[in-house]
N, C-alpha and C positions, 0 to 999 in steps of 0.2 A: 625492443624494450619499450614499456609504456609510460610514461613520463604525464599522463593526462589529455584528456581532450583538448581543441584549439578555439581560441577565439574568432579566428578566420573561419572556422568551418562554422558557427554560428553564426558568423557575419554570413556567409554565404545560403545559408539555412535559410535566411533572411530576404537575401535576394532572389530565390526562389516564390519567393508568395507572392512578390512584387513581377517578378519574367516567368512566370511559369509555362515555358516550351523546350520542346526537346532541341531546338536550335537552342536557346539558348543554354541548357546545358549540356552541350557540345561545345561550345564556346569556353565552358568551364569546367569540363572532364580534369586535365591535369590538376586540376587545384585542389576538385573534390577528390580526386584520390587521395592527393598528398595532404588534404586538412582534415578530412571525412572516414575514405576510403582506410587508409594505414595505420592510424589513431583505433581504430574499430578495430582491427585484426589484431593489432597487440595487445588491446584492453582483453578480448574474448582469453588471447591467452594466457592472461596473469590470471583474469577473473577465473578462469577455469582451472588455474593449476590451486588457488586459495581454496574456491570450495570444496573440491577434493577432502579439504579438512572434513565438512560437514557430509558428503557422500561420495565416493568412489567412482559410483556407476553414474558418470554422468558426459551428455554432448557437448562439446565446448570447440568447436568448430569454426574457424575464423575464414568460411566463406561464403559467399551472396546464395541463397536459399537454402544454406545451413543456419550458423550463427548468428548472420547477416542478412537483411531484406535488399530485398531490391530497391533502387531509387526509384525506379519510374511505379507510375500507380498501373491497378487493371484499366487501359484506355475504355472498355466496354461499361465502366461505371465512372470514369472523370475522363468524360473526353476532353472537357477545357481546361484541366489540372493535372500532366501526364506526369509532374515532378514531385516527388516528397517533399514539403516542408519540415519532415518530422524523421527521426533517425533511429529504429528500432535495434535491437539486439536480446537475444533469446538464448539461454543456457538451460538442457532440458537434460528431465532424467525418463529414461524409459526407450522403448524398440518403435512404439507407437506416434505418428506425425507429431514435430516438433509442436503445432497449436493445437493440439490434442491428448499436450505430456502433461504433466510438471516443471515448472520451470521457473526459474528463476530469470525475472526480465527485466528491461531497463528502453524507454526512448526518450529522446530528447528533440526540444528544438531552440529557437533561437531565444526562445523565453522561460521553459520550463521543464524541466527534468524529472520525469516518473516511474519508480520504481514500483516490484511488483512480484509477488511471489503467487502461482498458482494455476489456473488458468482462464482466461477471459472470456471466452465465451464455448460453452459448449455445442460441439453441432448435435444431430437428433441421434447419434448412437450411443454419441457420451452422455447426452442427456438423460435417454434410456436409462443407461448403466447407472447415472447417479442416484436416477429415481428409486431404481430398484435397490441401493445401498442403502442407502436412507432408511430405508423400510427398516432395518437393524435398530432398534431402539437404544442400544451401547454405541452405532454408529453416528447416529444423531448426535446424540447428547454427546459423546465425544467432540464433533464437529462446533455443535453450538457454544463447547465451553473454550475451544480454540478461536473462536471469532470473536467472543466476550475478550480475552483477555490481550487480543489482539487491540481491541479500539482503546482497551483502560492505558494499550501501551500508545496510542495515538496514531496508531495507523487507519484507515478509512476500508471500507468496504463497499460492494457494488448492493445497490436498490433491488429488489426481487425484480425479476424481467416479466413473470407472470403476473398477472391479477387474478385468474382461478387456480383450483387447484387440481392436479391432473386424477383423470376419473376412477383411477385403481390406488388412491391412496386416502386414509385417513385424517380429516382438516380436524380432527380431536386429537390427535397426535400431538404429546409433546414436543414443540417447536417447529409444529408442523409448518411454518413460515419458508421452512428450508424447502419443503417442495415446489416453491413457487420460485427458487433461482436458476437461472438458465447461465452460471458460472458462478465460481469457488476462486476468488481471489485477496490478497490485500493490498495494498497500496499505500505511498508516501507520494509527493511531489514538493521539490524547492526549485527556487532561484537557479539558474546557472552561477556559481562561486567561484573563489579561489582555489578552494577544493578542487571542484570539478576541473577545476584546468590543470591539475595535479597527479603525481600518483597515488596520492589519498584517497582519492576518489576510491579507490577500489577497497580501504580497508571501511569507509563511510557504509560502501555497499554493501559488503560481506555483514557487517553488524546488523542491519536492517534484514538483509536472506538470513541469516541468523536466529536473529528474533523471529523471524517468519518459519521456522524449519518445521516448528511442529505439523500448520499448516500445509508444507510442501508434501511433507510426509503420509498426511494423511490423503491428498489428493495423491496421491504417487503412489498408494494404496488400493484405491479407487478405480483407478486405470488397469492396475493389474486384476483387479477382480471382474473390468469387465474384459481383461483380454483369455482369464481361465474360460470365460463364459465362451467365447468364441472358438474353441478348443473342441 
Protein backbone atom coordinates (compact mmCIF):
# COMPACT_ATOMS: atom_id res chain seq x y z
CA UNK A 1 0.00 0.00 0.00
CA UNK A 2 1.42 3.49 -0.86
CA UNK A 3 1.18 5.89 1.88
CA UNK A 4 3.79 8.36 0.02
CA UNK A 5 7.28 8.94 -0.63
CA UNK A 6 10.06 9.11 2.52
CA UNK A 7 11.99 11.76 3.77
CA UNK A 8 14.89 9.33 4.22
CA UNK A 9 14.97 8.36 0.86
CA UNK A 10 15.55 12.13 -0.09
CA UNK A 11 18.02 12.40 2.75
CA UNK A 12 19.71 9.59 1.04
CA UNK A 13 19.22 10.97 -2.52
CA UNK A 14 21.28 13.56 -0.88
CA UNK A 15 24.04 11.72 0.20
CA UNK A 16 24.56 10.29 -2.98
CA UNK A 17 25.97 13.56 -4.62
CA UNK A 18 28.03 13.87 -1.79
CA UNK A 19 29.64 9.51 -1.85
CA UNK A 20 28.93 9.05 -5.22
CA UNK A 21 30.43 5.13 -5.50
CA UNK A 22 29.22 1.99 -5.88
CA UNK A 23 30.97 0.93 -2.53
CA UNK A 24 29.17 3.30 -1.20
CA UNK A 25 25.96 2.45 -2.18
CA UNK A 26 26.46 -0.98 -1.13
CA UNK A 27 26.96 0.20 2.05
CA UNK A 28 23.36 1.62 1.66
CA UNK A 29 21.45 -0.96 -0.49
CA UNK A 30 18.94 -2.02 2.48
CA UNK A 31 17.91 1.39 3.01
CA UNK A 32 17.53 2.29 -0.51
CA UNK A 33 15.27 -0.45 -0.96
CA UNK A 34 13.23 0.14 2.12
CA UNK A 35 13.08 4.29 1.67
CA UNK A 36 13.48 4.34 -2.36
CA UNK A 37 13.26 0.97 -3.80
CA UNK A 38 9.43 -0.11 -2.13
CA UNK A 39 7.83 3.42 -1.88
CA UNK A 40 8.45 3.24 -6.05
CA UNK A 41 6.82 -0.05 -6.56
CA UNK A 42 3.64 0.88 -4.68
CA UNK A 43 3.36 4.34 -5.95
CA UNK A 44 3.61 2.71 -9.90
CA UNK A 45 0.74 0.58 -8.56
CA UNK A 46 -1.77 2.97 -7.20
CA UNK A 47 -0.60 5.50 -9.99
CA UNK A 48 -1.49 2.85 -12.43
CA UNK A 49 -4.62 1.35 -11.20
CA UNK A 50 -6.03 5.71 -11.02
CA UNK A 51 -5.04 6.32 -14.68
CA UNK A 52 -6.75 3.62 -15.86
CA UNK A 53 -9.50 6.17 -15.41
CA UNK A 54 -8.05 8.23 -18.05
CA UNK A 55 -6.71 5.03 -20.40
CA UNK A 56 -6.97 1.39 -20.08
CA UNK A 57 -4.22 0.44 -22.27
CA UNK A 58 -1.52 1.45 -20.36
CA UNK A 59 2.35 -0.01 -18.58
CA UNK A 60 2.30 0.41 -15.02
CA UNK A 61 5.01 -2.03 -14.08
CA UNK A 62 6.53 -1.82 -10.72
CA UNK A 63 10.01 -3.07 -11.75
CA UNK A 64 13.81 -1.83 -12.54
CA UNK A 65 13.91 -1.31 -16.44
CA UNK A 66 10.20 -1.45 -16.65
CA UNK A 67 8.49 1.23 -14.41
CA UNK A 68 11.52 1.83 -12.64
CA UNK A 69 15.25 2.87 -13.67
CA UNK A 70 18.08 1.71 -12.54
CA UNK A 71 20.08 3.38 -9.87
CA UNK A 72 23.51 3.11 -11.22
CA UNK A 73 24.05 5.48 -14.29
CA UNK A 74 25.80 4.05 -17.93
CA UNK A 75 29.45 3.88 -16.35
CA UNK A 76 30.66 4.43 -20.24
CA UNK A 77 29.29 8.17 -19.93
CA UNK A 78 29.68 8.92 -15.81
CA UNK A 79 32.54 6.97 -14.93
CA UNK A 80 33.10 9.36 -11.68
CA UNK A 81 29.20 9.39 -10.90
CA UNK A 82 27.95 5.59 -11.11
CA UNK A 83 25.02 6.51 -8.75
CA UNK A 84 21.62 8.49 -9.40
CA UNK A 85 21.05 11.50 -7.60
CA UNK A 86 17.65 11.58 -9.23
CA UNK A 87 14.65 8.97 -9.12
CA UNK A 88 12.76 8.47 -12.28
CA UNK A 89 9.50 6.48 -12.90
CA UNK A 90 7.69 6.01 -16.23
CA UNK A 91 3.88 4.99 -16.98
CA UNK A 92 3.56 4.34 -20.65
CA UNK A 93 0.88 3.75 -23.09
CA UNK A 94 1.83 1.73 -26.17
CA UNK A 95 3.88 -1.93 -27.55
CA UNK A 96 6.75 0.53 -28.61
CA UNK A 97 10.05 1.16 -25.82
CA UNK A 98 8.87 2.76 -22.84
CA UNK A 99 11.20 6.33 -23.94
CA UNK A 100 9.91 6.01 -27.15
CA UNK A 101 5.76 5.71 -25.84
CA UNK A 102 3.70 8.13 -24.28
CA UNK A 103 3.93 8.44 -20.99
CA UNK A 104 3.14 9.68 -18.15
CA UNK A 105 6.38 10.49 -16.02
CA UNK A 106 7.50 11.69 -12.92
CA UNK A 107 11.50 11.91 -11.10
CA UNK A 108 12.54 13.33 -8.15
CA UNK A 109 15.33 14.20 -6.13
CA UNK A 110 16.42 15.52 -2.84
CA UNK A 111 15.23 18.95 -4.05
CA UNK A 112 12.89 18.85 -6.78
CA UNK A 113 9.98 17.01 -8.11
CA UNK A 114 9.17 16.99 -12.04
CA UNK A 115 6.35 15.80 -13.58
CA UNK A 116 5.73 15.22 -17.12
CA UNK A 117 3.55 14.11 -19.70
CA UNK A 118 4.77 13.04 -23.37
CA UNK A 119 7.92 12.27 -24.49
CA UNK A 120 11.34 13.80 -23.95
CA UNK A 121 13.39 13.17 -26.31
CA UNK A 122 12.88 11.76 -29.54
CA UNK A 123 15.59 9.41 -31.23
CA UNK A 124 15.91 9.61 -35.27
CA UNK A 125 13.05 7.27 -36.01
CA UNK A 126 10.61 8.88 -33.85
CA UNK A 127 11.77 11.92 -35.09
CA UNK A 128 11.33 10.81 -38.53
CA UNK A 129 7.76 9.88 -37.88
CA UNK A 130 7.02 13.13 -36.14
CA UNK A 131 8.33 15.10 -39.04
CA UNK A 132 6.39 13.43 -41.32
CA UNK A 133 3.04 13.92 -39.02
CA UNK A 134 3.37 17.26 -38.83
CA UNK A 135 3.25 17.55 -42.41
CA UNK A 136 -0.87 17.22 -41.72
CA UNK A 137 -1.72 20.72 -41.43
CA UNK A 138 -5.04 19.61 -38.97
CA UNK A 139 -2.18 17.78 -37.20
CA UNK A 140 -0.08 20.83 -36.57
CA UNK A 141 -2.60 23.08 -35.65
CA UNK A 142 -4.09 20.43 -33.45
CA UNK A 143 -0.84 20.12 -31.82
CA UNK A 144 -0.04 23.93 -31.49
CA UNK A 145 -3.47 24.67 -29.97
CA UNK A 146 -2.63 21.73 -27.16
CA UNK A 147 0.64 23.36 -26.23
CA UNK A 148 -0.95 27.01 -26.17
CA UNK A 149 -3.50 26.05 -23.74
CA UNK A 150 -1.30 23.94 -21.95
CA UNK A 151 1.16 27.03 -20.84
CA UNK A 152 -2.22 29.43 -20.27
CA UNK A 153 -2.67 26.44 -17.82
CA UNK A 154 1.03 27.09 -16.39
CA UNK A 155 2.76 24.24 -17.31
CA UNK A 156 6.19 24.82 -19.33
CA UNK A 157 7.38 23.24 -22.40
CA UNK A 158 10.81 22.29 -23.88
CA UNK A 159 12.86 25.10 -26.20
CA UNK A 160 12.97 23.75 -30.08
CA UNK A 161 16.24 21.41 -29.94
CA UNK A 162 16.83 22.46 -33.77
CA UNK A 163 17.86 25.87 -34.95
CA UNK A 164 17.18 24.76 -38.93
CA UNK A 165 14.67 23.43 -40.41
CA UNK A 166 14.86 19.91 -41.79
CA UNK A 167 15.31 20.02 -45.68
CA UNK A 168 11.71 18.27 -46.73
CA UNK A 169 9.54 20.57 -44.87
CA UNK A 170 7.96 23.99 -45.27
CA UNK A 171 9.48 26.93 -42.81
CA UNK A 172 6.09 28.92 -44.44
CA UNK A 173 4.10 26.54 -42.69
CA UNK A 174 1.70 27.48 -40.19
CA UNK A 175 3.58 26.96 -36.97
CA UNK A 176 6.22 25.62 -38.63
CA UNK A 177 8.24 26.22 -35.33
CA UNK A 178 7.11 22.53 -34.56
CA UNK A 179 9.63 21.21 -37.07
CA UNK A 180 12.36 22.25 -35.27
CA UNK A 181 11.48 20.03 -31.82
CA UNK A 182 13.29 17.05 -31.33
CA UNK A 183 10.49 16.10 -28.39
CA UNK A 184 6.67 16.68 -27.50
CA UNK A 185 6.37 17.19 -23.75
CA UNK A 186 4.96 19.32 -20.86
CA UNK A 187 6.11 19.69 -17.52
CA UNK A 188 5.37 21.03 -13.89
CA UNK A 189 8.19 20.96 -11.07
CA UNK A 190 7.78 21.76 -7.15
CA UNK A 191 9.36 21.59 -3.83
CA UNK A 192 9.44 18.17 -2.26
CA UNK A 193 5.96 18.86 0.28
CA UNK A 194 3.86 17.30 2.67
CA UNK A 195 2.11 16.07 -0.14
CA UNK A 196 4.71 14.37 -1.52
CA UNK A 197 5.41 12.48 1.57
CA UNK A 198 1.67 11.46 1.19
CA UNK A 199 -0.76 9.62 -0.52
CA UNK A 200 -2.03 12.62 -2.12
CA UNK A 201 0.73 12.71 -3.99
CA UNK A 202 -0.94 10.58 -6.39
CA UNK A 203 -4.26 12.42 -6.74
CA UNK A 204 -1.82 15.81 -7.10
CA UNK A 205 -0.41 13.87 -10.03
CA UNK A 206 -3.37 12.38 -11.60
CA UNK A 207 -4.83 16.07 -11.97
CA UNK A 208 -1.68 17.33 -13.64
CA UNK A 209 -1.69 13.82 -16.23
CA UNK A 210 -5.06 14.86 -16.53
CA UNK A 211 -4.72 18.28 -17.57
CA UNK A 212 -2.11 16.93 -19.78
CA UNK A 213 -4.27 14.03 -21.43
CA UNK A 214 -5.00 15.94 -24.50
CA UNK A 215 -1.38 16.21 -25.09
CA UNK A 216 -0.58 12.37 -24.20
CA UNK A 217 -3.19 11.60 -26.58
CA UNK A 218 -2.14 13.14 -29.28
CA UNK A 219 1.60 11.85 -28.97
CA UNK A 220 0.08 8.29 -28.42
CA UNK A 221 -1.28 8.90 -31.79
CA UNK A 222 1.75 9.75 -33.27
CA UNK A 223 3.58 6.75 -32.27
CA UNK A 224 0.97 4.71 -33.64
CA UNK A 225 1.05 6.20 -36.98
CA UNK A 226 4.60 5.70 -37.16
CA UNK A 227 4.35 2.09 -36.06
CA UNK A 228 1.40 1.43 -39.26
CA UNK A 229 4.28 2.87 -41.10
CA UNK A 230 6.61 0.04 -40.27
CA UNK A 231 4.06 -2.52 -41.16
Amino acid sequence: MFNGFKKEGLELLSEFEVNNSKEYFESKRAEYEKYILEPNKAYVEEMGEVLQILTPNINAIPKVNKSLFKIYRDSRFHPSEPIKSKIGIIIWQGSTHRMQSSSFYMHYSFNEVFIATGIRNFKPPLLATYREYIKDDIKRQELHNILEELKTKGYALPEPKFKRYPRDTNPNDTHSYLYKMGSIFAYKTFKPDRIFFSEKIVDRNFKIYQDMFSLHQWVYEMTLYGNRNEI
